[in-house]
N, C-alpha and C positions, 0 to 999 in steps of 0.2 A: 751691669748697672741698671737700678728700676725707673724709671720715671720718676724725675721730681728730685733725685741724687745731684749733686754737686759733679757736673763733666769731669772726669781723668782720661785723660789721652794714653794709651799704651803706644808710645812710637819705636815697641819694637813690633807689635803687628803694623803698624802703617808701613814702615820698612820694608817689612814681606811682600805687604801687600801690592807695594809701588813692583816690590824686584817681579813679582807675578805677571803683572799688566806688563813692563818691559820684556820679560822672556813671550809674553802671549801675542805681542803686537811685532816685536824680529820673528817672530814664528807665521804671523799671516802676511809680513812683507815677503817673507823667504818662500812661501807658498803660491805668490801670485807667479804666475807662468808670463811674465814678459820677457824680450829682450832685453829694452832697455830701460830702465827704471825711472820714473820721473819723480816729481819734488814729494816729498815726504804729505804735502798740502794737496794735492791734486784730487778732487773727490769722485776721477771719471776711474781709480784702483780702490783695490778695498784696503789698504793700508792704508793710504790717502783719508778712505770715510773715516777710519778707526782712528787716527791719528787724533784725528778732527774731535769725534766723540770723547775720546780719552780725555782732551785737552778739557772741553764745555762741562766732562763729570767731573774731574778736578776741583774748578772753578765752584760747580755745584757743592761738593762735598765742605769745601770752604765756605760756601754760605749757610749751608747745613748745620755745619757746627757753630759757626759763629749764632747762630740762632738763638734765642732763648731757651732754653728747656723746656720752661712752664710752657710754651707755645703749644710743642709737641703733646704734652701732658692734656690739655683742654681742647686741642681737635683732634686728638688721638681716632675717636670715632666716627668726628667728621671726612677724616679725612680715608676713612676704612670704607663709610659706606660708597663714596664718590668712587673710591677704586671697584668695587663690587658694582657697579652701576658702569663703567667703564668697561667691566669683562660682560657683561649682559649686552652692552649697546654692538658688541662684536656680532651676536647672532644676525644682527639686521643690517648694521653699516661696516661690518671688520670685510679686510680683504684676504681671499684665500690666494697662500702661497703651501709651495710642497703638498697641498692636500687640506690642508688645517688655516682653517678661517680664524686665526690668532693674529694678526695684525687689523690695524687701521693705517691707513694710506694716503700723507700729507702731500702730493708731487713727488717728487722724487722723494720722500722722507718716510720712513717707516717707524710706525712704534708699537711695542708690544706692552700693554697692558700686565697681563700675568706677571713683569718683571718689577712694577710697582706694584703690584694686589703684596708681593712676597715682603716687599718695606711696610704698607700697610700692615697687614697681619701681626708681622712683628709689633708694629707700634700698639695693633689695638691687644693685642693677649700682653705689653707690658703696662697697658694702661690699668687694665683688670685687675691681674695680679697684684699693682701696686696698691690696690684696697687696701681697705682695715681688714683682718676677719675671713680673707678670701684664701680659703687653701684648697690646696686641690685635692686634699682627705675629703672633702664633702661635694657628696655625689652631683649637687645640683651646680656648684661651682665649677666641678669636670665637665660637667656637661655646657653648660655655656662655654667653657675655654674649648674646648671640643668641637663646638658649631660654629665656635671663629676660625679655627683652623682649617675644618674641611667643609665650609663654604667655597672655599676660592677654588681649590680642586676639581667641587662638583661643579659649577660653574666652566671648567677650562675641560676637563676630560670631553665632554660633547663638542668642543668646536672642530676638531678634536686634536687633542695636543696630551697625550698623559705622558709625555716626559717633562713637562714641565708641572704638572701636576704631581709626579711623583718628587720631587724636590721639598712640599711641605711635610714629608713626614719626618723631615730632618726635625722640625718642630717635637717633634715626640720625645726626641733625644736629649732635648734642653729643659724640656718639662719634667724628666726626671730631678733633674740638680734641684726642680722646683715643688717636690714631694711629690711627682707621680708614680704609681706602685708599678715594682720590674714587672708584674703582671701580665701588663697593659705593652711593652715593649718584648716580653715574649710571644703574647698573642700576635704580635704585628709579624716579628722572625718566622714565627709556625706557619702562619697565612702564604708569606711568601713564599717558603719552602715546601707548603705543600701544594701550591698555584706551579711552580716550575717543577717540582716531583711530580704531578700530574699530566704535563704538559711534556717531558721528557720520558717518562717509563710507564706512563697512562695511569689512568684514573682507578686501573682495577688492583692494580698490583699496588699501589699508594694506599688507597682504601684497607687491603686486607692489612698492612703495613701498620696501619693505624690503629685499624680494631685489635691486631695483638698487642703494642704499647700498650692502648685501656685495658685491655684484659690482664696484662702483668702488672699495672700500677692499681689498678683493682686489688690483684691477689697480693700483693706487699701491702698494700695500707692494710688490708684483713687483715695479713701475718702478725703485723708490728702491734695492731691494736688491741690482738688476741692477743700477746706478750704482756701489754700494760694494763690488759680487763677494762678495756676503754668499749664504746659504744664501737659499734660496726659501720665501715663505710657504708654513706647511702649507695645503696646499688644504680637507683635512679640519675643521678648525679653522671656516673659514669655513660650509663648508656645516653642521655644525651651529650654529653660530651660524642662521642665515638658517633651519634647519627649527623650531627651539626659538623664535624669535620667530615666526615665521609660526603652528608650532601654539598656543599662547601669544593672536594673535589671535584665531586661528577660536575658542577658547575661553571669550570675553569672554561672547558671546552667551548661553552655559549660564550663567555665572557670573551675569550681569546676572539671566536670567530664576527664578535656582532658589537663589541665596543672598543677594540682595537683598530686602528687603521690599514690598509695593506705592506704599508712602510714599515710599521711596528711590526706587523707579523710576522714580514720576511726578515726582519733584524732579529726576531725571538728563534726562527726556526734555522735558520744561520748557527749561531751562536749554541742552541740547544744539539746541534748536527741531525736536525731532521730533515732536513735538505743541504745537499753539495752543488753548487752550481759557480764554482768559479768563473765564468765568462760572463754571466748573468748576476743575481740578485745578490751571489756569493762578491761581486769581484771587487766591490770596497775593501770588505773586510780582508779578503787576500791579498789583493796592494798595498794595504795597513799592515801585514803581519810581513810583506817581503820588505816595506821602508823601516819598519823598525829593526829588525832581522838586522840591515844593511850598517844600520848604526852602532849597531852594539854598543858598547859598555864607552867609550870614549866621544863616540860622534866623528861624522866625515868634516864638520867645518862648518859655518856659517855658510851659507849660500853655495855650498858643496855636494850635497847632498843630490844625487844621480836620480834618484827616485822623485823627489822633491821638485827639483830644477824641470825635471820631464814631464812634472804635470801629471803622472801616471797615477796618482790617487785621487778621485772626484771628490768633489767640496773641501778640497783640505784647509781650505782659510776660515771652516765654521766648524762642523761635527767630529772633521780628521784631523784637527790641527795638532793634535798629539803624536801625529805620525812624522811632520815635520819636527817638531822638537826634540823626539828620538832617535830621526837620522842624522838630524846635523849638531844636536848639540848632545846628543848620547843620553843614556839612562844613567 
């Protein structure tokens, strides 16, 4: 729906989206490692704050909607730069937690910015797009809808947080349905396949990898075009193609080592198996792969869960909360 449209409520996505928050909130009650459980309201557990939260976004989402349209329509922008001025006030007044100066710090209350910059952005790339005349065939209209979207990124990657930064490329995905060329969402797949082919079987062997692709897709556009007595591929064409990906690899390396966090890195080289360390850097991900294991296909039960109940997986009420829902309520 664009800005400026007549609200239609789909209440089979609210449905979902209610049953989602319900399976997500039994999943960080059933993760807190207490004895004995206290009132759903209590805000010294984290079920308790979530509870609390859950309730106030509710409430919000209801004033939300009941809002005017045209409201959102005519501060669309106002309301994009204030967030983007809120991710900037982090470098000087945000508090660092885990590593990453991505909060600001009310008393006990915490709030993250980047999680409205993502409502923002949405609002202002549909305020855009709801032009006369604005499509996104024209180069300079992609480009402004371009530097609304990876503004906030660039902004959030240095505090440093690029998992939350890597969440606006979902935007890329929606900009298609809204005439953007598969082009531009291929180049996105290559980039990151060849950032982790480099990063898992190194830059040299990815590199030569690449240079043969150019060089077969070279010699079929010849072949085909000598078939049709058409002009001849530019040759130039190709070999910058094949230098811009090749240096593009070699560059992962820096990238990995010098804008990534230590957190991030040990979870890439984990996952990529360039380091085993079960007792150490390994031992989330291994506690995650024995609670799910334990669940299998059915689930141990609600508040059953051996794994779960033991406390044996670290943060499971935020990052590993998926491992609780897999042991007790099954895949």
């Amino acid at each position: 729906m664009r800005i400026g449209d007549k609200p239609k409520y789909d209440f089979y996505t609210i449905f979902i989206f209610l049953g989602l928050i319900t399976i997500g909130w039994l999943a960080i009650y059933s993760s807190v490692n207490v004895e004995t459980y206290s009132s759903i309201w209590d805000m010294n557990v984290e079920y308790g704050k979530q509870f609390i939260w859950i309730a106030l976004a509710l409430l919000l989402i209801v004033i939300i909607l009941a809002i005017e349209p045209k409201f959102y329509e005519r501060f669309a922008g106002v309301i994009y730069v204030v967030s983007m001025l809120s991710l900037l006030g982090l470098f000087v007044f945000g508090k660092e937690i885990s590593g990453a100066r991505s909060w600001y710090s009310f008393g006990s209350v915490g709030l993250q910015p980047s999680e409205f910059a993502k409502f923002a952005t949405a609002l202002a790339v549909a305020k855009y797009l709801s032009q006369l005349n604005v499509t996104l065939k024209n180069k300079k209209h992609l480009l402004i809808v371009g530097g609304i979207i990876l503004l906030p990124p660039l902004l959030i990657i240095p505090q440093p947080d690029p998992g939350s930064a890597l969440v606006y490329s979902a935007f890329f995905f929606t900009l298609y349905r809204e005439g953007l060329s598969l082009w531009f969402l291929t180049l996105g797949l290559l980039a990151v396949g060849l950032f982790v082919g480099a990063l898992a079987i190194g830059p040299i062997v990815v590199s030569i990898s690449v240079l043969v692709v150019v060089v077969v897709m070279y010699l079929l556009s010849r072949k085909r075009k000598h078939k049709k007595r058409l002009a001849p591929p530019r040759k130039w064409l190709y070999i910058i193609t094949a230098f811009l990906a090749i240096g593009y690899t070699f560059s992962t390396q820096f990238v990995f080592e010098n804008v990534l966090s230590d957190r991030h890195r040990n979870r890439i080289d984990i996952i990529l198996g360039r380091v085993e360390d079960n007792k150490g850097i390994g031992y989330n991900l291994n506690q995650s792969l024995i609670t799910i294991g334990h669940g299998g296909w059915t689930g141990t039960g609600l508040l059953k869960g051996s794994q779960t109940q033991g406390g044996y997986v670290p943060e499971q009420h935020t990052d590993f909360v998926f491992t609780a829902i897999a042991e007790e309520l099954g895949l």
